[in-house]
PDB file of N, CA, C and O in Angstrom:
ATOM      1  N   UNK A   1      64.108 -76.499  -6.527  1.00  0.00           N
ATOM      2  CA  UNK A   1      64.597 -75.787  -7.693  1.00  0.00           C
ATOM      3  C   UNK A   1      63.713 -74.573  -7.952  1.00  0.00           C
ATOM      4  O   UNK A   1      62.486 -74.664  -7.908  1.00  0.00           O
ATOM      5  N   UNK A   2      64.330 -73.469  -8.213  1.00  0.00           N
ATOM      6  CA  UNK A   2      63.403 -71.975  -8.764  1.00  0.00           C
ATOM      7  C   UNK A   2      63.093 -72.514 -10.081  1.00  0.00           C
ATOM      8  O   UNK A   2      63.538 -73.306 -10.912  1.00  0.00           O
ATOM      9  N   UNK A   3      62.024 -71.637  -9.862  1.00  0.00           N
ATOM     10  CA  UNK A   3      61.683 -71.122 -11.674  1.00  0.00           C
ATOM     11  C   UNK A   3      61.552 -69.741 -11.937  1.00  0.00           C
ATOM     12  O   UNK A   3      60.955 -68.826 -11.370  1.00  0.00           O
ATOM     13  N   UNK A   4      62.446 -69.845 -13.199  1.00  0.00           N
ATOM     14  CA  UNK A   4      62.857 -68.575 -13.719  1.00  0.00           C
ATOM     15  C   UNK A   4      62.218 -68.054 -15.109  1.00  0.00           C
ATOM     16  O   UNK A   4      61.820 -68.850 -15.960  1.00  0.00           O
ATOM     17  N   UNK A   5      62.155 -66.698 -15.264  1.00  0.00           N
ATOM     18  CA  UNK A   5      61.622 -66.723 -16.256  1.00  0.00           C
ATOM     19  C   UNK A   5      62.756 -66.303 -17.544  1.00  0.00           C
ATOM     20  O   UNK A   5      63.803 -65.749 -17.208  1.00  0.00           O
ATOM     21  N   UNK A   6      62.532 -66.551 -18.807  1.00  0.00           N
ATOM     22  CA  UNK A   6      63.588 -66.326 -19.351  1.00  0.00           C
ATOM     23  C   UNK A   6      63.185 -65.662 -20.921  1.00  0.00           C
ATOM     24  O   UNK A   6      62.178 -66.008 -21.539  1.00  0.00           O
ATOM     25  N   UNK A   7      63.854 -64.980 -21.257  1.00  0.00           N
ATOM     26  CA  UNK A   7      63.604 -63.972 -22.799  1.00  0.00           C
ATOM     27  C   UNK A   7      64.431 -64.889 -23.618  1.00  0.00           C
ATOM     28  O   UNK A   7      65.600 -65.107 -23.298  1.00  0.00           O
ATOM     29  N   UNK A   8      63.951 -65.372 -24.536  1.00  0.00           N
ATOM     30  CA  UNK A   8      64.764 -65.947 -25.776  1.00  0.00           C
ATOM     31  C   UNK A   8      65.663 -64.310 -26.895  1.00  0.00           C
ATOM     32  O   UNK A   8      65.052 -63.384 -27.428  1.00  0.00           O
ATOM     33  N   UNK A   9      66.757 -64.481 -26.884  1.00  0.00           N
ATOM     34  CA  UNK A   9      67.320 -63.426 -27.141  1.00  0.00           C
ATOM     35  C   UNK A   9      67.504 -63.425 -29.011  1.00  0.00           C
ATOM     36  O   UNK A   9      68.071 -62.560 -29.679  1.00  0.00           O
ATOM     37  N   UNK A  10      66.713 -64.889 -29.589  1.00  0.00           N
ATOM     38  CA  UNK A  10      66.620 -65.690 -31.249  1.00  0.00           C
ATOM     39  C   UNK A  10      65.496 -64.579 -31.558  1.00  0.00           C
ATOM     40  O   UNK A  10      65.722 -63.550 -32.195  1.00  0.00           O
ATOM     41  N   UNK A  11      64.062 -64.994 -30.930  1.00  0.00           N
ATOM     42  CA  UNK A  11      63.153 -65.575 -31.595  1.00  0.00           C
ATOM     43  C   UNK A  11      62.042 -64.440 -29.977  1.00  0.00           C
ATOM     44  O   UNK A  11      60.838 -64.680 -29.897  1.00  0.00           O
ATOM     45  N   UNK A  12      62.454 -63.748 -29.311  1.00  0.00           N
ATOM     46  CA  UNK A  12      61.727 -62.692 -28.157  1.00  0.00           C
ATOM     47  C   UNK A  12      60.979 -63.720 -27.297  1.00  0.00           C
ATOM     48  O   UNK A  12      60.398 -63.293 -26.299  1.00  0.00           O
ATOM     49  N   UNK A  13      60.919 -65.422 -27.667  1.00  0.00           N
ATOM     50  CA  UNK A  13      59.783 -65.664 -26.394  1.00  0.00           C
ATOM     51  C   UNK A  13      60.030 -65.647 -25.299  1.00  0.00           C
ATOM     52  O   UNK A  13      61.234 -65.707 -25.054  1.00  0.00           O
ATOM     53  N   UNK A  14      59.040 -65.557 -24.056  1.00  0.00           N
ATOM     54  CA  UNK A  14      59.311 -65.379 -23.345  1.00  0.00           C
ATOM     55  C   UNK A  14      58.904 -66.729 -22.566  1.00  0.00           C
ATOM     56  O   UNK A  14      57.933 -67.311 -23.050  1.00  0.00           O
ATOM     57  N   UNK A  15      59.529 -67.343 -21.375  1.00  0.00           N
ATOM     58  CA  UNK A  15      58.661 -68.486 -20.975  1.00  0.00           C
ATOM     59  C   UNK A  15      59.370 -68.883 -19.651  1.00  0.00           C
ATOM     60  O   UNK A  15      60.545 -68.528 -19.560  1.00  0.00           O
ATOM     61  N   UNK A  16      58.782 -69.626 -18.522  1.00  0.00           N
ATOM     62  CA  UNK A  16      59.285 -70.162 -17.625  1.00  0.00           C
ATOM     63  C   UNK A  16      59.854 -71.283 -17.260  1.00  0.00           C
ATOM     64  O   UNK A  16      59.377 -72.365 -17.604  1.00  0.00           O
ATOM     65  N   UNK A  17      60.839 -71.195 -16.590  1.00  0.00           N
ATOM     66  CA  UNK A  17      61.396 -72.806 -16.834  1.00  0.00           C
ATOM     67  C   UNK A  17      61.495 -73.149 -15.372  1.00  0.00           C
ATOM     68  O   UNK A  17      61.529 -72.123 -14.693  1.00  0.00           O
ATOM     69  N   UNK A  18      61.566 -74.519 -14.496  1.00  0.00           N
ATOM     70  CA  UNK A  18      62.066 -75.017 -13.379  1.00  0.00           C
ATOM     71  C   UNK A  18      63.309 -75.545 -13.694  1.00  0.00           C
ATOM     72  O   UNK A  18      63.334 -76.615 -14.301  1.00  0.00           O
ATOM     73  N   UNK A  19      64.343 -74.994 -13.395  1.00  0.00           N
ATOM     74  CA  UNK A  19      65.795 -75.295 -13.536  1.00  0.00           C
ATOM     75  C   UNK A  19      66.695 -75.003 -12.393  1.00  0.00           C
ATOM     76  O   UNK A  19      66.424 -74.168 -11.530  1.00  0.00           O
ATOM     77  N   UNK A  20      67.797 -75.735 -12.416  1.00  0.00           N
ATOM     78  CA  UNK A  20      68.851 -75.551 -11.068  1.00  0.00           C
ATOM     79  C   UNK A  20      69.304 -74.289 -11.351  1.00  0.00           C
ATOM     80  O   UNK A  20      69.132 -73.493 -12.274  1.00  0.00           O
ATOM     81  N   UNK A  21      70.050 -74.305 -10.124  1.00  0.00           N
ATOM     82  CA  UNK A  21      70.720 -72.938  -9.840  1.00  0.00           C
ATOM     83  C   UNK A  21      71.803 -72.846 -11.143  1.00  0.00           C
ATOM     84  O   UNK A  21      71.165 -72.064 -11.848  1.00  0.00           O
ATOM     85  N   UNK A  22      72.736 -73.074 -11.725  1.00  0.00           N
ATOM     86  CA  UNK A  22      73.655 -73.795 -12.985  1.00  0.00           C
ATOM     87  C   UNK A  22      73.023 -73.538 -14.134  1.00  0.00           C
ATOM     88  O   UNK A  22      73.770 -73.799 -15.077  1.00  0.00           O
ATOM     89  N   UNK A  23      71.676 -73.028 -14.572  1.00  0.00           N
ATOM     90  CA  UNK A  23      70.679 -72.829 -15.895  1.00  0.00           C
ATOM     91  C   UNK A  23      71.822 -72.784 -17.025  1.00  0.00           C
ATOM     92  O   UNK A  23      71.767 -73.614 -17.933  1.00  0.00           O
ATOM     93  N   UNK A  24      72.646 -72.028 -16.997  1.00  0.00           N
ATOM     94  CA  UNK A  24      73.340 -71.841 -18.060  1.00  0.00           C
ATOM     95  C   UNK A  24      73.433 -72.894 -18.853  1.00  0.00           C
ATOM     96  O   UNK A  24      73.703 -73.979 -18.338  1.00  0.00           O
ATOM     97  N   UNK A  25      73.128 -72.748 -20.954  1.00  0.00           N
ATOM     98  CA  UNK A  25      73.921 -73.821 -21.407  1.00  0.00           C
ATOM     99  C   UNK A  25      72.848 -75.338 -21.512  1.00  0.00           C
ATOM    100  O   UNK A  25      72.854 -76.239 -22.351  1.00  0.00           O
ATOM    101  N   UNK A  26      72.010 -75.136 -20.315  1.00  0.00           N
ATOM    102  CA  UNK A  26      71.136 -76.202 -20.357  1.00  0.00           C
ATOM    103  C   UNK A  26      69.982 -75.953 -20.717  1.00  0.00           C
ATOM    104  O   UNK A  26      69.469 -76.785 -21.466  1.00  0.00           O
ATOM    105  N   UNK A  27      69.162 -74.732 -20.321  1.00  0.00           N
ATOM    106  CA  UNK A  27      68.181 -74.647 -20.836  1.00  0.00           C
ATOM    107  C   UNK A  27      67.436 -73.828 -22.252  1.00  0.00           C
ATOM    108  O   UNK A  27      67.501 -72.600 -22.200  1.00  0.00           O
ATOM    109  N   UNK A  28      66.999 -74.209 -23.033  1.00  0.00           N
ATOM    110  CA  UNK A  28      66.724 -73.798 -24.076  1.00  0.00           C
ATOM    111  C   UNK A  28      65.419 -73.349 -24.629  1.00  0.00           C
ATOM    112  O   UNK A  28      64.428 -73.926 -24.182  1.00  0.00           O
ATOM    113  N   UNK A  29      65.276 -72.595 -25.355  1.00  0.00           N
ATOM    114  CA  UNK A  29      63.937 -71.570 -25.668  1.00  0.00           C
ATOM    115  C   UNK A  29      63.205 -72.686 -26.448  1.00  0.00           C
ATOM    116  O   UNK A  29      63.765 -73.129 -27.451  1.00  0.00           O
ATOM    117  N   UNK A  30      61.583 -73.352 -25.949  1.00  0.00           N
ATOM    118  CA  UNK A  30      61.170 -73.938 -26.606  1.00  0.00           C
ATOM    119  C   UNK A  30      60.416 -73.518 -27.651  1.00  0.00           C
ATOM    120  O   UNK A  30      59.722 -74.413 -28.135  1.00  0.00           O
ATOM    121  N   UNK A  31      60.332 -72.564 -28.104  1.00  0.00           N
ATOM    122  CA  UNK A  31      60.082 -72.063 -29.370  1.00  0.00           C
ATOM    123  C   UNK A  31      60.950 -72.499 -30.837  1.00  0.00           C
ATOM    124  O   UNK A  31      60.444 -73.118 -31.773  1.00  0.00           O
ATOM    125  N   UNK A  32      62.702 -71.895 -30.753  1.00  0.00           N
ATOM    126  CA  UNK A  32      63.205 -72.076 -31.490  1.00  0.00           C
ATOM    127  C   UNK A  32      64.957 -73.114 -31.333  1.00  0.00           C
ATOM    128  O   UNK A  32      65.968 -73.240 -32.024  1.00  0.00           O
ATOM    129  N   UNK A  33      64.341 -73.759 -29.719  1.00  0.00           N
ATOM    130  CA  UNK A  33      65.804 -74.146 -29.361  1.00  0.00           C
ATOM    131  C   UNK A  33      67.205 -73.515 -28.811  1.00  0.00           C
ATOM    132  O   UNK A  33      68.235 -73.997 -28.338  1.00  0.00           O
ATOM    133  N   UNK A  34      66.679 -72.032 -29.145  1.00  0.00           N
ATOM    134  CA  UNK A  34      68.415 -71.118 -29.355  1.00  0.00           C
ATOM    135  C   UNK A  34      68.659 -71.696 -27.199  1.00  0.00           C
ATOM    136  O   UNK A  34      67.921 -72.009 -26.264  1.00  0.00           O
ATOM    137  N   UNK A  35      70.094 -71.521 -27.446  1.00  0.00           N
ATOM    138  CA  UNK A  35      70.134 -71.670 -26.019  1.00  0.00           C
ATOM    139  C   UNK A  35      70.934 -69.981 -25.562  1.00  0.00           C
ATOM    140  O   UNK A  35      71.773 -69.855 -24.670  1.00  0.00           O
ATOM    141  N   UNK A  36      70.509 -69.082 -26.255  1.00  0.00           N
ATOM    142  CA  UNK A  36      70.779 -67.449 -26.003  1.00  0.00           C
ATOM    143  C   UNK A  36      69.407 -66.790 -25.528  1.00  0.00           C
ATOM    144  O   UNK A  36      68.472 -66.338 -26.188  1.00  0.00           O
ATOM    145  N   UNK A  37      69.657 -66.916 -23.841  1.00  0.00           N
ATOM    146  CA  UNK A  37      68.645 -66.462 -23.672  1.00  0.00           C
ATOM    147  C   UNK A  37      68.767 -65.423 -22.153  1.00  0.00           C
ATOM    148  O   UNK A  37      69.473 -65.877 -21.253  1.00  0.00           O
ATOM    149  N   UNK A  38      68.413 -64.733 -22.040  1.00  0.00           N
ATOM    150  CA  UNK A  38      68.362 -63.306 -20.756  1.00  0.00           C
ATOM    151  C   UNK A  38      67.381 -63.769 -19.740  1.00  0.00           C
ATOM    152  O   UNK A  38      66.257 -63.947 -20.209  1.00  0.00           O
ATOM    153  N   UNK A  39      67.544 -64.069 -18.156  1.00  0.00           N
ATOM    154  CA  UNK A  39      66.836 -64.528 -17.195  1.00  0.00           C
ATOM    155  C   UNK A  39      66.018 -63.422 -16.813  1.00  0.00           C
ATOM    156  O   UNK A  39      66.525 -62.343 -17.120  1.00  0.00           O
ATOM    157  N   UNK A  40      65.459 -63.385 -16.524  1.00  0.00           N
ATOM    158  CA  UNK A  40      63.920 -61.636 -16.240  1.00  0.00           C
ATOM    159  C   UNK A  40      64.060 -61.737 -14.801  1.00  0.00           C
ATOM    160  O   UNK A  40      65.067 -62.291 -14.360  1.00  0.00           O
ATOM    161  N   UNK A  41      63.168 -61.266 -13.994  1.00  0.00           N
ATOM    162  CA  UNK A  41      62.963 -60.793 -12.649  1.00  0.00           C
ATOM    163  C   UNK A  41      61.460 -61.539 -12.820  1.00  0.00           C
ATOM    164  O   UNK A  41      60.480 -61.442 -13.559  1.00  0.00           O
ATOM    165  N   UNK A  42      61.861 -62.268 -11.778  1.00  0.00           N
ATOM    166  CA  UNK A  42      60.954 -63.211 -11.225  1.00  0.00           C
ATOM    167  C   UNK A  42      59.700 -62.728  -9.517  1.00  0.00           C
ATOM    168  O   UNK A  42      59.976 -62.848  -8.323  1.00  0.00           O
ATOM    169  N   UNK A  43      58.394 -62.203 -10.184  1.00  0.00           N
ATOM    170  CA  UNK A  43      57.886 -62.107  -8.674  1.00  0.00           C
ATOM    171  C   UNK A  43      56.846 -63.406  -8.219  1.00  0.00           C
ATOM    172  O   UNK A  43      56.215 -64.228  -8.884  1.00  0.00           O
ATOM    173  N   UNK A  44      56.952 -63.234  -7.175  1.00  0.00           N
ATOM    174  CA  UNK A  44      56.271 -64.315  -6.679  1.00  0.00           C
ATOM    175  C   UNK A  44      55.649 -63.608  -5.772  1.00  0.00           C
ATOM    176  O   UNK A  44      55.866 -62.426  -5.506  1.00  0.00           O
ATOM    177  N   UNK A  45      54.518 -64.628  -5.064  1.00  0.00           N
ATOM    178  CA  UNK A  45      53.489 -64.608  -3.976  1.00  0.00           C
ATOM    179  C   UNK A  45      53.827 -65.206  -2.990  1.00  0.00           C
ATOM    180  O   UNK A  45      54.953 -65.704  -2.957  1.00  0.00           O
ATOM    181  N   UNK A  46      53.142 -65.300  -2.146  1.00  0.00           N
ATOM    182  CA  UNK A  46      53.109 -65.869  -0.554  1.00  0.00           C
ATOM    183  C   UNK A  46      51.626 -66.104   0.169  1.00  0.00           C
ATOM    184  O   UNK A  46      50.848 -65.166   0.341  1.00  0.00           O
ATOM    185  N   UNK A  47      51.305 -67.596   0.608  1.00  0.00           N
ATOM    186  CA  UNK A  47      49.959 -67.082   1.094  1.00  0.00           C
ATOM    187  C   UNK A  47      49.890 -66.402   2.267  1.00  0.00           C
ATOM    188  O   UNK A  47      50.362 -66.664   3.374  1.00  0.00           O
ATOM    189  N   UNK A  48      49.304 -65.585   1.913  1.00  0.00           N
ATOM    190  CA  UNK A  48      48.810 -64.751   3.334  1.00  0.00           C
ATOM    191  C   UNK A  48      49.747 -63.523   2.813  1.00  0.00           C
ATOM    192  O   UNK A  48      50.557 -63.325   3.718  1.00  0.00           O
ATOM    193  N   UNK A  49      49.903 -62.926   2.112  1.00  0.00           N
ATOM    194  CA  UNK A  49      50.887 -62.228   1.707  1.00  0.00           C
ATOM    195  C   UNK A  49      49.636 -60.731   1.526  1.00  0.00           C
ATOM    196  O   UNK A  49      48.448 -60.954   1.297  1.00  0.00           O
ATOM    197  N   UNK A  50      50.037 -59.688   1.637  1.00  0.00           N
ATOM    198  CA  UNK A  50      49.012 -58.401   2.044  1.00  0.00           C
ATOM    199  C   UNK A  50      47.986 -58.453   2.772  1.00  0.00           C
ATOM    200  O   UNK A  50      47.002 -57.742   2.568  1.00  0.00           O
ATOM    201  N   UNK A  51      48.072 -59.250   3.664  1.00  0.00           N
ATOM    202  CA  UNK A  51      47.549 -59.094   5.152  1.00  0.00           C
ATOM    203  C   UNK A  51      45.862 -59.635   4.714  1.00  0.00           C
ATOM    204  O   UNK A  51      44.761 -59.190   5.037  1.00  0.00           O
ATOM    205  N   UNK A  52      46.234 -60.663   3.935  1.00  0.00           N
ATOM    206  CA  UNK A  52      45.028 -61.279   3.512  1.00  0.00           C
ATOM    207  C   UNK A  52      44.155 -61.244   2.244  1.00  0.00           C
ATOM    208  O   UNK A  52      43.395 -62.141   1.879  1.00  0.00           O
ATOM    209  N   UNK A  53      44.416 -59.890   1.537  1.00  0.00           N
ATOM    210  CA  UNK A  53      44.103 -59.130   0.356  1.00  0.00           C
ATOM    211  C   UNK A  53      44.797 -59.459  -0.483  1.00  0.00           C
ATOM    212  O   UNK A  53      45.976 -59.358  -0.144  1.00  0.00           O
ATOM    213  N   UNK A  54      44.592 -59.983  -1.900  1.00  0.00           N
ATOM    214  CA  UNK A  54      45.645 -59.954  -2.258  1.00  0.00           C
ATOM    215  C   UNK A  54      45.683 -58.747  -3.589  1.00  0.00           C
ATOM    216  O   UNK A  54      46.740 -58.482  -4.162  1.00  0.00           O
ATOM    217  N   UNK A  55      44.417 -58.117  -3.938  1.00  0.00           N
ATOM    218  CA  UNK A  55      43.634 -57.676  -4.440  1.00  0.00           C
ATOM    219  C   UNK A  55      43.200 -57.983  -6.029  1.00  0.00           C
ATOM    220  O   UNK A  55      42.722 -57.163  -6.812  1.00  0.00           O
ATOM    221  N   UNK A  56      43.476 -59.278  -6.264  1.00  0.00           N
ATOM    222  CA  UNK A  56      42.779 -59.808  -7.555  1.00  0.00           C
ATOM    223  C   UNK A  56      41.095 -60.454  -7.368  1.00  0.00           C
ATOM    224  O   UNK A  56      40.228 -60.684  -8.211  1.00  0.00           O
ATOM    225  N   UNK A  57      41.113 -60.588  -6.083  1.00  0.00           N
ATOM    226  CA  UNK A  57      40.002 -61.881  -5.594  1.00  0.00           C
ATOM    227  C   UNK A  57      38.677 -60.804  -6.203  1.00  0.00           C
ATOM    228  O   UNK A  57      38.933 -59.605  -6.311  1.00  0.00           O
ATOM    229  N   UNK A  58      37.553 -61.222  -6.506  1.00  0.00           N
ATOM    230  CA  UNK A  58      36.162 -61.273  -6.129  1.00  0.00           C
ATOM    231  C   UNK A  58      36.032 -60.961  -5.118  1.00  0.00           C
ATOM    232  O   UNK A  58      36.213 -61.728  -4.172  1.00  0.00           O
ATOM    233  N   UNK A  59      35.598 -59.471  -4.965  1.00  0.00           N
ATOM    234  CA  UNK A  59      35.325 -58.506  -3.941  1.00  0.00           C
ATOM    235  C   UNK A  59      36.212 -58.205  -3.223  1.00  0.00           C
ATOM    236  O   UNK A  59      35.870 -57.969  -2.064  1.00  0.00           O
ATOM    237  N   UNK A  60      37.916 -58.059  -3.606  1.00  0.00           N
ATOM    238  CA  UNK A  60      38.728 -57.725  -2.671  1.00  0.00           C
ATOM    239  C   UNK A  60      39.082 -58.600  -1.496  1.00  0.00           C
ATOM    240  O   UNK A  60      39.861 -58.236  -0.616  1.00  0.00           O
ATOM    241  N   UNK A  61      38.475 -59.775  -1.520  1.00  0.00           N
ATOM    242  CA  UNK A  61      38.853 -60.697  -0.150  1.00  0.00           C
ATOM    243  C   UNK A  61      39.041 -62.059  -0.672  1.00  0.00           C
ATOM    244  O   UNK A  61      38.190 -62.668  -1.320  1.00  0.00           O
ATOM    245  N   UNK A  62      40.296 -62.536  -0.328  1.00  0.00           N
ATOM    246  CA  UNK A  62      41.063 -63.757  -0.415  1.00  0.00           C
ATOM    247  C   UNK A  62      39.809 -64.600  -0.410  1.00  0.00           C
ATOM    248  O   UNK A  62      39.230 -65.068  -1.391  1.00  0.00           O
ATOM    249  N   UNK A  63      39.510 -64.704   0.796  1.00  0.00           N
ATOM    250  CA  UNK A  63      38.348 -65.984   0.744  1.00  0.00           C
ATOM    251  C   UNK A  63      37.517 -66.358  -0.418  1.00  0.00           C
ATOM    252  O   UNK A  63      37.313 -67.510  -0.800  1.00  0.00           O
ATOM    253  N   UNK A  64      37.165 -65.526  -0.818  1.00  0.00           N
ATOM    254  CA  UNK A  64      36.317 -65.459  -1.920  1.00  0.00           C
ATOM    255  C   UNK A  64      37.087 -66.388  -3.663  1.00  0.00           C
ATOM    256  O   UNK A  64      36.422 -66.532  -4.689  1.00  0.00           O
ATOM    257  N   UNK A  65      38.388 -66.797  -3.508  1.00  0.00           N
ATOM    258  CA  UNK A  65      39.111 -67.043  -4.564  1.00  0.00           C
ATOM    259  C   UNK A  65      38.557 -68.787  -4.496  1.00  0.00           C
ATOM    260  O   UNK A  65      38.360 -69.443  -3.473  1.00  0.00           O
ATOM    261  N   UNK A  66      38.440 -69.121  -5.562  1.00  0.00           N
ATOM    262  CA  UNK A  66      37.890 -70.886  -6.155  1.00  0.00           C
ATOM    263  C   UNK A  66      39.501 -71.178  -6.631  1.00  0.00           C
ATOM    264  O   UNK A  66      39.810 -72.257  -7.137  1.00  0.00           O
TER     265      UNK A  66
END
């Protein structure tokens, strides 16, 4: 199952959910319940993904990440 991220369209939160492909109707903003809510653009990672760099790490090199 993806996880998506989703805008509560009530109450602005924003939050992620693991839900089936079908989300509609089922999933709901745990803030205020509303089930009116806008799916966002979802990025993701990969390991090994920029040729090792990913450039958040401590000194620029993957290895270096705890």
């Amino acid at each position: 199952m993806p996880i998506y991220e989703f805008t509560c369209q009530q109450c602005a939160k924003r939050f992620e959910q693991l839900c089936r492909l079908d989300w509609q109707g089922i999933v709901a903003c745990p803030a205020c319940g509303s089930r009116d809510l806008a799916k966002g653009f979802s990025a993701f990672a990969t390991p090994g993904s920029g040729g090792g760099n990913c450039g958040g790490c401590a000194g620029g090199n993957c290895a270096t990440c705890k």
